[in-house]
C-alpha positions as CSV (number, residue, x, y, z in Angstrom):
1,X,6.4,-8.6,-12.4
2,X,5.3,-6.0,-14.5
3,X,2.2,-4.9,-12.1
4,X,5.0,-4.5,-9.0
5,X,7.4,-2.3,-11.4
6,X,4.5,0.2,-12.3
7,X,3.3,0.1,-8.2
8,X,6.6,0.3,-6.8
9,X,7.8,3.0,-9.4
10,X,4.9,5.1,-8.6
11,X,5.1,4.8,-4.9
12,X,8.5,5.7,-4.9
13,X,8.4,8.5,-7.3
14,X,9.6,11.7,-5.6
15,X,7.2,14.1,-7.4
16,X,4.0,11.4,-6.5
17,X,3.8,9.1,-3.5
18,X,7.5,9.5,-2.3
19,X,7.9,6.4,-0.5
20,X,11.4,4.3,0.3
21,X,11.1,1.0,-1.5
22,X,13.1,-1.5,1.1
23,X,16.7,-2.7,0.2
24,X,16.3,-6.2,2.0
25,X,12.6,-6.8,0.5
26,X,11.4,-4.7,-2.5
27,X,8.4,-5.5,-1.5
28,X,8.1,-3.3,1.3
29,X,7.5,0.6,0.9
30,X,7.7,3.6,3.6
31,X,6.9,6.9,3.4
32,X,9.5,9.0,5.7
33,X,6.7,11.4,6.6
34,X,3.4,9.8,7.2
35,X,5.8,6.4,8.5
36,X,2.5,4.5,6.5
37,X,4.1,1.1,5.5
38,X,2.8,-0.7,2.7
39,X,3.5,-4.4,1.7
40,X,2.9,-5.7,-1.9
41,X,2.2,-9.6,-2.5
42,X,1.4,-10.0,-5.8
43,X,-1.5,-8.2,-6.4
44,X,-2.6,-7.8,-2.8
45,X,-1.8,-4.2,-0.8
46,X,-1.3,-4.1,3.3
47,X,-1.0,-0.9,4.7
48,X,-0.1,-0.2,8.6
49,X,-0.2,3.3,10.0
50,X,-2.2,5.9,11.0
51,X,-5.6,5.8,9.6
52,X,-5.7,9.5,8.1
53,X,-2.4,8.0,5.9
54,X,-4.2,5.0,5.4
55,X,-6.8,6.5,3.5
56,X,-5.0,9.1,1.8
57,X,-3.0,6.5,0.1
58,X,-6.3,4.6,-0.8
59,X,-7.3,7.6,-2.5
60,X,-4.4,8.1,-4.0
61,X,-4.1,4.8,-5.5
62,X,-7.9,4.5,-6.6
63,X,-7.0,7.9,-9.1
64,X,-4.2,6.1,-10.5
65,X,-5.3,2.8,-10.7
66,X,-8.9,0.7,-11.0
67,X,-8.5,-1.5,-7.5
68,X,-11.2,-3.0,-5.0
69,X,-12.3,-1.2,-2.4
70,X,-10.2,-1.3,0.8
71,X,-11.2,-3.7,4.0
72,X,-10.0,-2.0,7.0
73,X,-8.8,-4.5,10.5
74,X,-10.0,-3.0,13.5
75,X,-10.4,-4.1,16.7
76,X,-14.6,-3.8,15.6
77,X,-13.9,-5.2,12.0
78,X,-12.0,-8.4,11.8
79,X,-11.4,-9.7,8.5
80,X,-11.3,-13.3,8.0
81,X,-9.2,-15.1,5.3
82,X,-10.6,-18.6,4.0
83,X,-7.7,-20.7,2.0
84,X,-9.2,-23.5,-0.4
């Protein structure tokens, strides 16, 4: 819990990332300008929207915080989940 409280108050801070946190699921953020929408599960980041966004916010989060590097879904680059 403490992990989404740091994300979602820096993706929503007005002065940083400025992004709406959802009032039906906290877990969902959009930015009003960019319309880049990004889900948090846990410790696991989706982003839908435009690519230039997309990337910008990757960025952006890899200054502020030490993450993995991003896998992209394209219609060239499928990514394939495995469940044990």
């Amino acid at each position: 819990m403490r992990w989404h409280k740091t994300l979602a108050d820096w993706l929503t801070d007005k002065k940083g990332q400025g992004f709406i946190q959802g009032q039906n699921d906290p877990c969902i953020f959009t930015h009003p300008v960019t319309g880049l929408r990004v889900v948090v599960v846990v410790d696991d980041i989706l982003c839908r929207g435009p690519m230039q966004a997309t990337q910008q916010f990757y960025k952006d989060l890899e200054s502020k915080f030490d993450v993995k590097e991003p896998n992209f879904l394209t219609t060239n680059d499928p990514i394939t989940y495995m469940w044990d």
